[in-house]
KEDREN-694116 format. One record per residue: x negated, y, z of N, C-alpha, C in turn; residue number from 0. Coordinates in steps of 0.2 Angstrom, whole numbers. Atoms other than C-alpha are relative to their C-alpha. Layout:
BEGIN
{n.px=X | n.py=Y | n.pz=Z | ca.px=X | ca.py=Y | ca.pz=Z | c.px=X | c.py=Y | c.pz=Z | i=NUM};
...
END
This chain:
BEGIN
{n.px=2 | n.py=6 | n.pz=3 | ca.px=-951 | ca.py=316 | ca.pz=197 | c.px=4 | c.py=0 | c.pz=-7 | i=0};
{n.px=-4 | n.py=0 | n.pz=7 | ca.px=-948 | ca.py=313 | ca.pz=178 | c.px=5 | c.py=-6 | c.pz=-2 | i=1};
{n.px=-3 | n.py=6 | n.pz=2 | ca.px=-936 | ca.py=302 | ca.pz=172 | c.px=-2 | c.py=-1 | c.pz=-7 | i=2};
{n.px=3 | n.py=4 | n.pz=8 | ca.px=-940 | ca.py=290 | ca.pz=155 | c.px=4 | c.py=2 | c.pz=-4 | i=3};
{n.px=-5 | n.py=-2 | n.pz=5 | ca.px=-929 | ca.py=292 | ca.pz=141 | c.px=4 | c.py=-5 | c.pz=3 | i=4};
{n.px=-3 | n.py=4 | n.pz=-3 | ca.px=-921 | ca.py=276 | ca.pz=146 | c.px=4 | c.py=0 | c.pz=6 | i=5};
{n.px=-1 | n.py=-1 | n.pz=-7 | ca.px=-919 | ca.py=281 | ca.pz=164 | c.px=4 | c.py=4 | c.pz=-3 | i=6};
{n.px=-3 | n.py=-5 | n.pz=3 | ca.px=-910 | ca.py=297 | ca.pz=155 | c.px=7 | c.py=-4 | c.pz=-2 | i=7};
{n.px=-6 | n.py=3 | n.pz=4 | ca.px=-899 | ca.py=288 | ca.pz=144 | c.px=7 | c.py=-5 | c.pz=3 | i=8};
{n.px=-5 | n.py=3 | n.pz=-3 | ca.px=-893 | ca.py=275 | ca.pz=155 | c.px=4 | c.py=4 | c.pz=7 | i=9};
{n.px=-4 | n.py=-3 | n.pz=-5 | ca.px=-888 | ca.py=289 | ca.pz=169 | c.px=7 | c.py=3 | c.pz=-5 | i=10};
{n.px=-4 | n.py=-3 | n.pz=4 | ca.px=-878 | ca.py=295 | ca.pz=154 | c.px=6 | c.py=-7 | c.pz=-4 | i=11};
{n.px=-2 | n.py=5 | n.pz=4 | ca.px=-871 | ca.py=278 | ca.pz=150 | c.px=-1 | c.py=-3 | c.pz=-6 | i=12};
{n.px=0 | n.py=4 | n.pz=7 | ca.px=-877 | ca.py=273 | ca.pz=135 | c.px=-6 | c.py=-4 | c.pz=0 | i=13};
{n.px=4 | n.py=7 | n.pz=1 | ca.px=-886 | ca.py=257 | ca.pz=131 | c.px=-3 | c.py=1 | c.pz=-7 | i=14};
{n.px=4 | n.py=-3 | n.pz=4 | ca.px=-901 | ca.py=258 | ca.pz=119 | c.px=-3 | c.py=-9 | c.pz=1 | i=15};
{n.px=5 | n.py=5 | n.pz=3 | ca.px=-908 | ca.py=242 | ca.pz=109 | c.px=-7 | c.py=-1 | c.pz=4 | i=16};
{n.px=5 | n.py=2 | n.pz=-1 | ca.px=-924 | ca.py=236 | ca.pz=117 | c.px=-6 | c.py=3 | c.pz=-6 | i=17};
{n.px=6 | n.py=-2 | n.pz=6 | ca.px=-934 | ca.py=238 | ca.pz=101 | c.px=-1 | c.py=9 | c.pz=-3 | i=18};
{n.px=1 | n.py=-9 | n.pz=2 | ca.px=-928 | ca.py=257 | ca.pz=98 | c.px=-3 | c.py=4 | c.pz=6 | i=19};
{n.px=2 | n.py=-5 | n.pz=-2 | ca.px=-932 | ca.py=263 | ca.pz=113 | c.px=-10 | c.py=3 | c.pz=1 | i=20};
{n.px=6 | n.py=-4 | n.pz=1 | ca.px=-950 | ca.py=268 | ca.pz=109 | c.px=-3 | c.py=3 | c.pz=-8 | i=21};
{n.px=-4 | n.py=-4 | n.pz=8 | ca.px=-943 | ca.py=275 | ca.pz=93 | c.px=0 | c.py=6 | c.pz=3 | i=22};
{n.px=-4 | n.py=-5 | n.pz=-5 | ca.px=-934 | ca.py=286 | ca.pz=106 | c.px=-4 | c.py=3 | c.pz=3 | i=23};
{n.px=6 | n.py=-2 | n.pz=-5 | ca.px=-949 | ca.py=288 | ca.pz=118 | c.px=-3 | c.py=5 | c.pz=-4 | i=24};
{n.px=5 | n.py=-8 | n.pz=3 | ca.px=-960 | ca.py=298 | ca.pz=104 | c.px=2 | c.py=3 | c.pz=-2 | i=25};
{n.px=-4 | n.py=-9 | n.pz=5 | ca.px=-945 | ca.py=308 | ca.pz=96 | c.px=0 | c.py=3 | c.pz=6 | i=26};
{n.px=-1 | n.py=-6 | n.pz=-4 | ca.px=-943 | ca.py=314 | ca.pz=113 | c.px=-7 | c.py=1 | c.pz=2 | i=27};
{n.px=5 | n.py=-4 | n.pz=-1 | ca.px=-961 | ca.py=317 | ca.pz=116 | c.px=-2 | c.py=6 | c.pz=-6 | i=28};
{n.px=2 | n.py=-4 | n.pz=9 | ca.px=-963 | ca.py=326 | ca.pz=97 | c.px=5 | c.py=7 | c.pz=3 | i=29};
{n.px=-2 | n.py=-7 | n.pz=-1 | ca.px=-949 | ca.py=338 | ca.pz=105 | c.px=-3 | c.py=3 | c.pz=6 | i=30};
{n.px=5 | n.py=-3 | n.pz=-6 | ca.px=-957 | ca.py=339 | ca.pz=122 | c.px=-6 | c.py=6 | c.pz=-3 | i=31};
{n.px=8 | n.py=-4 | n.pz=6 | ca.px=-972 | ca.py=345 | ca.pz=111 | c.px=3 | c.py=8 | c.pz=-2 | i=32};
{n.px=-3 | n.py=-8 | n.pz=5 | ca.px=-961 | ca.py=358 | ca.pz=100 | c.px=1 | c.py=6 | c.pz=6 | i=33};
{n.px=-5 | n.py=-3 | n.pz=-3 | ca.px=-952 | ca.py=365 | ca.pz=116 | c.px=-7 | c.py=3 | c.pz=3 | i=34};
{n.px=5 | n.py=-5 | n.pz=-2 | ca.px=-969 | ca.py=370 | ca.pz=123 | c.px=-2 | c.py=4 | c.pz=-4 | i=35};
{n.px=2 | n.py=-4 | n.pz=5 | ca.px=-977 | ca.py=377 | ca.pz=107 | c.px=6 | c.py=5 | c.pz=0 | i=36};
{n.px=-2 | n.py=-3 | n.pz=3 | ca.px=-960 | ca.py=385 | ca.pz=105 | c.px=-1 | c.py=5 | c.pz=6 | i=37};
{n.px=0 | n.py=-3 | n.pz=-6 | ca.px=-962 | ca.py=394 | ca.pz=124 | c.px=-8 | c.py=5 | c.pz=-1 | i=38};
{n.px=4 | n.py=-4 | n.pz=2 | ca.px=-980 | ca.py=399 | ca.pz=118 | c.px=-2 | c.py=4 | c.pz=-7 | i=39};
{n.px=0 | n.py=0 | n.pz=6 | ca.px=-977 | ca.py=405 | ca.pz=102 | c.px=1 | c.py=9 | c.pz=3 | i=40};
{n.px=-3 | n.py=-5 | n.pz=-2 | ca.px=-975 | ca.py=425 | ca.pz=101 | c.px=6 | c.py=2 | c.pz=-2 | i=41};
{n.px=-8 | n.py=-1 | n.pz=0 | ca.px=-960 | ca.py=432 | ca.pz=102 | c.px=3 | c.py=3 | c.pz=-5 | i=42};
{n.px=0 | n.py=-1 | n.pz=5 | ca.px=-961 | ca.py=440 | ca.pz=85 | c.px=2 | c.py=-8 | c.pz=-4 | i=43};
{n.px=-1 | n.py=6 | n.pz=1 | ca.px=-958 | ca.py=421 | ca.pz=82 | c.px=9 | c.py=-1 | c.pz=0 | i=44};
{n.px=-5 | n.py=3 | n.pz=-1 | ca.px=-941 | ca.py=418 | ca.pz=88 | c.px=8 | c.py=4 | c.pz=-2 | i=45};
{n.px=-4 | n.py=1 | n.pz=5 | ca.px=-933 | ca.py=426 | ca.pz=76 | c.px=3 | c.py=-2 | c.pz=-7 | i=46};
{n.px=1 | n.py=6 | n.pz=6 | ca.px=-934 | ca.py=413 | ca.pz=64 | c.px=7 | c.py=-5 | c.pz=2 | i=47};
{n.px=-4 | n.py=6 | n.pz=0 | ca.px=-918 | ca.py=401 | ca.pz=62 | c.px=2 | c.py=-3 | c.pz=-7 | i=48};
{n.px=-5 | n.py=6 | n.pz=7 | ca.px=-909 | ca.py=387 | ca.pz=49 | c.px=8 | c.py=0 | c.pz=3 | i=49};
{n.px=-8 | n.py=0 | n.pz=3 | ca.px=-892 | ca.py=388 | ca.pz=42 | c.px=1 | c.py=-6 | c.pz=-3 | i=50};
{n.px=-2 | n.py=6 | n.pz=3 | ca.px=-885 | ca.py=371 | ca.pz=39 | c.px=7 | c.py=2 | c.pz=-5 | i=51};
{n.px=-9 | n.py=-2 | n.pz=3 | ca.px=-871 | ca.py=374 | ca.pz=25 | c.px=0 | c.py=-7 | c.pz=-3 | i=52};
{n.px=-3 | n.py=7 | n.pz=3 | ca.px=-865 | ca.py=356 | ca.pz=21 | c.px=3 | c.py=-1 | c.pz=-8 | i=53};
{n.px=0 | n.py=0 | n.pz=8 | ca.px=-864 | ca.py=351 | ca.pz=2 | c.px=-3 | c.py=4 | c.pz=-6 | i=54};
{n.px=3 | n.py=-3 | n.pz=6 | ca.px=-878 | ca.py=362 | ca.pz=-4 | c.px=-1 | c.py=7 | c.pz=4 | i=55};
{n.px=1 | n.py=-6 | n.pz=-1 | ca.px=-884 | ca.py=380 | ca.pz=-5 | c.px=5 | c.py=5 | c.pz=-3 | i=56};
{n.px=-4 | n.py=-5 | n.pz=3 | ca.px=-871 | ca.py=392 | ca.pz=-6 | c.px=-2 | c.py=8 | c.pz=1 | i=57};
{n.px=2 | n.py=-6 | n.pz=0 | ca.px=-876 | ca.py=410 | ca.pz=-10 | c.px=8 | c.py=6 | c.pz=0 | i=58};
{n.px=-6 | n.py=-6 | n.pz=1 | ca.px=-862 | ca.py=425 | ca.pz=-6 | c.px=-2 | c.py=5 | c.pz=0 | i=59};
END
C-alpha cells in the first residue's frame, strides 16, 4: 500500500499546513515522474550531474 505524502510526513513527525499540502502532493508527484523517466532513460544518460558552488561560478 502507498502511503500519501501526509501519511509520510506525519510517520516522520512533522506537521504540514492544511493549505500546503497539495503544493506537497504534486512536487512529490513531479518527482515520482522524474524518478521514472530517470530509470528509463539510457544509461548513456546518467552521467550527467550539477555542482552546486554557493556564491557564484568559480572556475579553477
Amino acid at each position: 500500500m502507498k502511503l500519501s505524502v501526509r501519511e509520510r510526513l506525519e510517520d516522520q513527525g512533522i506537521s504540514v499546513k492544511e493549505d500546503h499540502i497539495s503544493v506537497l502532493e504534486k512536487r512529490w508527484q513531479a518527482i515520482e515522474q522524474m524518478k521514472v523517466q530517470t530509470k528509463d532513460a539510457s544509461l548513456a544518460d546518467y552521467d550527467i550531474s550539477l555542482r552546486n558552488i554557493p556564491g557564484g561560478d568559480h572556475i579553477e
